[in-house]
N, CA and C of each residue as an Amber inpcrd file, in Angstrom:
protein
   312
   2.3160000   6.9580000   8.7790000   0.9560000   6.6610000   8.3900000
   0.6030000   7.4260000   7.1150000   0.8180000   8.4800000   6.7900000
   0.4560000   9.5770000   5.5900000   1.4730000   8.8700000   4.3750000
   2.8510000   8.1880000   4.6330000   3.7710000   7.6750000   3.3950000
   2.9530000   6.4030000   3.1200000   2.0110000   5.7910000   4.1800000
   1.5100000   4.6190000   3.4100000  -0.0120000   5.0260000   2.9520000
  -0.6980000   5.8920000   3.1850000  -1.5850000   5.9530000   2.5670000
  -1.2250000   7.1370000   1.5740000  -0.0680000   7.6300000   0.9730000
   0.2280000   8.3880000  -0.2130000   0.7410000   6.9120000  -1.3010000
   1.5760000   5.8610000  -0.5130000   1.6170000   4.6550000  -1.4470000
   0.2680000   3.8780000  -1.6930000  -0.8560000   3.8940000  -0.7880000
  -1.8860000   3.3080000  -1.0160000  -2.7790000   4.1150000  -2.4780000
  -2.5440000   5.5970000  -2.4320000  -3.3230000   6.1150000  -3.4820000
  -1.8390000   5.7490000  -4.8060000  -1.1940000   5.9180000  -4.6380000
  -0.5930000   5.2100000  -5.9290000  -0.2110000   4.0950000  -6.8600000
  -0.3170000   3.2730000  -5.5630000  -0.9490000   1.7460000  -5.9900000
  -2.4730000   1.8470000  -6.6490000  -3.6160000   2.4100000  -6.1340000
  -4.8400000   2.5490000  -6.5930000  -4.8830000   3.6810000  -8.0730000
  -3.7370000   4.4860000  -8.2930000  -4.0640000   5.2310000  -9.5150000
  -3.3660000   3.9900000 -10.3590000  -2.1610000   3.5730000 -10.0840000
  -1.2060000   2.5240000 -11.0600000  -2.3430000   1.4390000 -11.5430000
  -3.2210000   0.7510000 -10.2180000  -4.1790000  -0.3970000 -10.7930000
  -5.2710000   0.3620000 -12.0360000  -5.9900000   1.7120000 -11.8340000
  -6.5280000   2.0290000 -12.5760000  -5.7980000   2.3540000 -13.9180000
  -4.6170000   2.4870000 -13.9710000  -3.7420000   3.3250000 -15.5180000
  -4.2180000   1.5820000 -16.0050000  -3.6740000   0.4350000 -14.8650000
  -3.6940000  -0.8840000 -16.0230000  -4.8000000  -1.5340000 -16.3170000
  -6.0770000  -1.2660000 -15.7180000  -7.1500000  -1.3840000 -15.9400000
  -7.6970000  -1.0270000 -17.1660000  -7.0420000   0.9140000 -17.5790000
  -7.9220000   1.2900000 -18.4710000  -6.8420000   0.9290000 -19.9610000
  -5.6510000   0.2710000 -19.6140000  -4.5450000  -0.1930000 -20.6360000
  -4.9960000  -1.0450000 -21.6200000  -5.7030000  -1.7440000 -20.5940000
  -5.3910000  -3.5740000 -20.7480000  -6.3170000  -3.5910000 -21.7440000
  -5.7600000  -4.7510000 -22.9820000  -6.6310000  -5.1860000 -24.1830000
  -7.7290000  -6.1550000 -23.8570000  -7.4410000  -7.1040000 -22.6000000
  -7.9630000  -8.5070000 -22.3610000  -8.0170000  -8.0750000 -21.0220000
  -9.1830000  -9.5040000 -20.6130000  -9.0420000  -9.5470000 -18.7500000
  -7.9280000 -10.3170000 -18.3720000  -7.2670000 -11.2480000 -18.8670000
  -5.9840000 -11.6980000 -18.5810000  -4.9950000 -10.8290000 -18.8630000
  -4.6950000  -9.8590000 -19.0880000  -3.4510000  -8.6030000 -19.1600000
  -3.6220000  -8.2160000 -17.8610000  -4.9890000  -7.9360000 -17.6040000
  -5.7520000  -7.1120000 -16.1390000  -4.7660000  -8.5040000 -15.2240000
  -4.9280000  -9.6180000 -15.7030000  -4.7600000 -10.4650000 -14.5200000
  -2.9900000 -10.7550000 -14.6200000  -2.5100000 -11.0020000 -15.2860000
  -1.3420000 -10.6500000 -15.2620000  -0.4420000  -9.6210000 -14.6220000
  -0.7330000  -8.1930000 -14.8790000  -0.2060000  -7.3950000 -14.4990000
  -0.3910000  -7.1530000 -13.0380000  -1.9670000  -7.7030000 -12.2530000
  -1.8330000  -7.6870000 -10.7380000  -1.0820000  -8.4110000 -10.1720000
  -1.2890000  -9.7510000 -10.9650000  -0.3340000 -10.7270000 -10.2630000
   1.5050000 -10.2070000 -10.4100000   1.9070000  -9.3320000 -11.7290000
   3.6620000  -9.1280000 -11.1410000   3.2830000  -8.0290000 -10.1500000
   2.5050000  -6.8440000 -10.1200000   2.7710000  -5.8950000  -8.7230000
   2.1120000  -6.5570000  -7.6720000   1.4990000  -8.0300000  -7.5820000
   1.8720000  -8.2700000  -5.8650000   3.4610000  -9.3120000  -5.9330000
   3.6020000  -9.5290000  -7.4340000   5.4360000 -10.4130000  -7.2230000
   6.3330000  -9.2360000  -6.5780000   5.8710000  -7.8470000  -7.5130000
   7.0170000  -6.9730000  -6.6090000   6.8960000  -6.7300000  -5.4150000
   5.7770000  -6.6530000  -4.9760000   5.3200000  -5.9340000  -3.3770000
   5.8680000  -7.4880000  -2.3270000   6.0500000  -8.4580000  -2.6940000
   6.5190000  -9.3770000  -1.8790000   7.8690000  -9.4880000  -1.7920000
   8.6830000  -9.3040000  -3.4320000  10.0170000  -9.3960000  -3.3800000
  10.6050000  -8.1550000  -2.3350000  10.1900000  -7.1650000  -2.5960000
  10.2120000  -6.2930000  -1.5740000   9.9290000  -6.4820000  -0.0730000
   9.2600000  -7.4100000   0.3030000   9.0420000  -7.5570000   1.8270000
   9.9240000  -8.7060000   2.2570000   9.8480000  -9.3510000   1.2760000
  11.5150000 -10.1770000   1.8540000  12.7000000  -9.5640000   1.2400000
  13.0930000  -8.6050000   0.8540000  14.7410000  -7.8690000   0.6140000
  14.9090000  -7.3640000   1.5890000  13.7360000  -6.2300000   2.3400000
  13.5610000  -6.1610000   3.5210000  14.1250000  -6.9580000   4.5300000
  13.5630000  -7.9650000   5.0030000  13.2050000  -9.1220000   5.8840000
  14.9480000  -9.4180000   5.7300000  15.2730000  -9.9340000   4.2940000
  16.3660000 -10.4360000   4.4070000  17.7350000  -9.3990000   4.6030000
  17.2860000  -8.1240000   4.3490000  18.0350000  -7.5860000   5.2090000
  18.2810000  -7.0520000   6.7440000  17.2960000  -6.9630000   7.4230000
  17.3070000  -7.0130000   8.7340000  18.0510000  -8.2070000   9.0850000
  17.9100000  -9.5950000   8.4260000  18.8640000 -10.6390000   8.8210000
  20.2610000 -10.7290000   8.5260000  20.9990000  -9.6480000   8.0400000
  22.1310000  -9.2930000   7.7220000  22.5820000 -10.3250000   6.4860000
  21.6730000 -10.5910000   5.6250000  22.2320000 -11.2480000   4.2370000
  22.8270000 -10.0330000   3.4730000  22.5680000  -9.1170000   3.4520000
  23.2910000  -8.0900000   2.3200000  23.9150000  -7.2940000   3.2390000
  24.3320000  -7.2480000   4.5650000  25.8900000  -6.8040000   4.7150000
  25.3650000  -6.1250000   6.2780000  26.3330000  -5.4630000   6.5930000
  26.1430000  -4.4030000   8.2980000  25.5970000  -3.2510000   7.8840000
  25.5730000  -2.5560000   6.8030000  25.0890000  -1.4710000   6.2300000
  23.5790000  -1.3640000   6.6980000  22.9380000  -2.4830000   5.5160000
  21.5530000  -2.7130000   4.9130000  21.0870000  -3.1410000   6.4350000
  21.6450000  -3.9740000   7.5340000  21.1250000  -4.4910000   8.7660000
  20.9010000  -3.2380000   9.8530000  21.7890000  -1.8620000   9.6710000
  21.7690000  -0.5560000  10.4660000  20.4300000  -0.3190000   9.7780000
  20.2430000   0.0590000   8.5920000  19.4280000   0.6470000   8.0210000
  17.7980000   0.2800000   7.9650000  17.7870000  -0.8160000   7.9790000
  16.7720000  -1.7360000   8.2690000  16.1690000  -1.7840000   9.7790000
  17.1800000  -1.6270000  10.5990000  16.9060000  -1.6580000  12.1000000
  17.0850000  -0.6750000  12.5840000  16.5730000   0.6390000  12.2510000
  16.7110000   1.9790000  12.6150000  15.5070000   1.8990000  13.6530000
  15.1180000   3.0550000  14.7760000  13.6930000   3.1420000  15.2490000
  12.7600000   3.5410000  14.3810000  13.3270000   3.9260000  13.6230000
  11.5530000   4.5530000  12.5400000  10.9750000   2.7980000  11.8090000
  11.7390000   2.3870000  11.5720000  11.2770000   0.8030000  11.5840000
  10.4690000   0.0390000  12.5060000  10.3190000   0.4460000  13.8930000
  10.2740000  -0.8910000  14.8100000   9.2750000   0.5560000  16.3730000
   9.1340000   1.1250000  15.0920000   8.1770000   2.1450000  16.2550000
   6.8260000   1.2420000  16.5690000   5.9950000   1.2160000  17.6870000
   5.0870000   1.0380000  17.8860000   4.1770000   2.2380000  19.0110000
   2.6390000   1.9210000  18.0730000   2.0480000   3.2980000  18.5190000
   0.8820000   2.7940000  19.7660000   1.0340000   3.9420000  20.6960000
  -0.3140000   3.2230000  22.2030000  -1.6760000   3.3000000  21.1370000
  -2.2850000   2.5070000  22.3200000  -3.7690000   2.5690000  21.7490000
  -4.5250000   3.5890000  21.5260000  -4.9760000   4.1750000  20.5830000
  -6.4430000   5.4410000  21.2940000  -7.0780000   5.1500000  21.9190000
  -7.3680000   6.3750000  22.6390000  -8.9790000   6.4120000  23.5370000
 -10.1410000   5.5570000  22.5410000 -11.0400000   5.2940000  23.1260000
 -12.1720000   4.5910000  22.5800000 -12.7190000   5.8150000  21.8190000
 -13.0060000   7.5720000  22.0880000 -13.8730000   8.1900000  21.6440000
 -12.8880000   8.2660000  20.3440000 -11.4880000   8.7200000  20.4770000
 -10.4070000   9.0750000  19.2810000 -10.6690000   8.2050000  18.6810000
 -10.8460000   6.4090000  18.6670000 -10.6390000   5.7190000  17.6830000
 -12.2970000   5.6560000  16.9120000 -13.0240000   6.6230000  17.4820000
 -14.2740000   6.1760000  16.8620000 -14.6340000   7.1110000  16.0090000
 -13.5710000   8.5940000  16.0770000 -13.5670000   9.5660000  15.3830000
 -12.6510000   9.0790000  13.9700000 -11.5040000   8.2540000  14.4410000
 -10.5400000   7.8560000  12.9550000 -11.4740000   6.8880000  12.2920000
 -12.5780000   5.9780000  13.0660000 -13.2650000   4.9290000  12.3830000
 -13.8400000   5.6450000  11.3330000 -14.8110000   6.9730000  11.5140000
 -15.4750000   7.7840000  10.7790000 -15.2800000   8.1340000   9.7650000
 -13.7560000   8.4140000   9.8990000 -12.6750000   9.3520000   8.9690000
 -12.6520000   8.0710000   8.0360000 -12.1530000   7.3930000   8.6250000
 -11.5810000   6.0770000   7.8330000 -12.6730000   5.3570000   6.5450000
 -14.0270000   5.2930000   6.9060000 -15.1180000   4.9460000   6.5380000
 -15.1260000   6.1310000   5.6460000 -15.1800000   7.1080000   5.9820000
 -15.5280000   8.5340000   5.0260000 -14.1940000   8.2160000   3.8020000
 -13.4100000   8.0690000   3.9690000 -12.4710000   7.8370000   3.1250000
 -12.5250000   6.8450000   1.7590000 -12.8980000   5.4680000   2.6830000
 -13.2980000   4.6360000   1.5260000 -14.6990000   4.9900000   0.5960000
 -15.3410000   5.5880000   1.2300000 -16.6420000   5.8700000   0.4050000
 -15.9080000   6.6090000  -0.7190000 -15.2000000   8.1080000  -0.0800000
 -14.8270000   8.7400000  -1.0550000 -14.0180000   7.6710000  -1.8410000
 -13.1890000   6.6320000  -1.9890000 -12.2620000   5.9410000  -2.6930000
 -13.2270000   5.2820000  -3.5350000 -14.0480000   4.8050000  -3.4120000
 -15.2030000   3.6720000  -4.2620000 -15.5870000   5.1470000  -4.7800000
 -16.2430000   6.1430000  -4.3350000 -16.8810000   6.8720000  -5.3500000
 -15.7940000   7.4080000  -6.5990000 -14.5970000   7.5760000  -6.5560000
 -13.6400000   7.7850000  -7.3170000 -13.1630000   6.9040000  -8.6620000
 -13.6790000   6.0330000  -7.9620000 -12.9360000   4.6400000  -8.6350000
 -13.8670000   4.4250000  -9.1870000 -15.3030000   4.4280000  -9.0370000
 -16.8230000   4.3050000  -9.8740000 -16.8700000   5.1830000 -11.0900000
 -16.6640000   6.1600000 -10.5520000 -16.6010000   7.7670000 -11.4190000
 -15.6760000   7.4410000 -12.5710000 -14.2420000   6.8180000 -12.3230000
 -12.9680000   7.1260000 -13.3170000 -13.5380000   5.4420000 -14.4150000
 -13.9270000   4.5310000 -13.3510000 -14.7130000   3.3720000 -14.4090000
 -15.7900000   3.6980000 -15.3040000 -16.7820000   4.4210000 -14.8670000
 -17.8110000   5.1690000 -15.9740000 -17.4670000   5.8750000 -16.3580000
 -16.4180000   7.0150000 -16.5150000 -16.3190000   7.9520000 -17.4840000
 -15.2610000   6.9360000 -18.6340000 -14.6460000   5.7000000 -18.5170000
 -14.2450000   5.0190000 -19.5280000 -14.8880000   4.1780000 -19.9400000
């Protein structure tokens, strides 16, 4: 959970570097559209390796348990404490992202 929300803040600094890059709004639109081409080619190299297209190696590796973990539910009070957190988070993320848009 912490490796995808350390990739979630680096996806969100990368969109802002091309935000504050970009000459045009079509550069802006371009460049989202190849990082979701990569983020897909990536979920099927994946995919297609769990199906053993690239060999017994890539199919071990792919099908390890840290892959295919699944987590119990929380308590109702725990999940209403991560809701909080979670909510507190995005505020802080929009206020960040407001802040780094007005100071350019």
């Amino acid at each position: 959970a912490i490796v995808r929300l350390v990739m979630g803040y680096f996806f969100l600094i990368n969109m802002f570097l091309v935000v504050v890059q970009a000459k045009a709004v079509l550069d802006i639109f371009y460049d989202v559209i190849a990082l979701q081409f990569l983020q897909q080619l990536d979920d099927i190299c994946f995919t297609l390796a769990k199906m053993d297209v690239f060999g017994k190696r890539m199919k071990m590796a792919t099908t390890r348990r840290c892959f295919s973990v699944e987590y119990a539910k929380l308590p109702f009070a725990r999940r209403k404490k991560l809701s909080v957190f979670v909510k507190a988070l995005y505020l802080i993320n929009l206020g960040t992202l407001l802040a780094g848009m007005a100071f350019i």
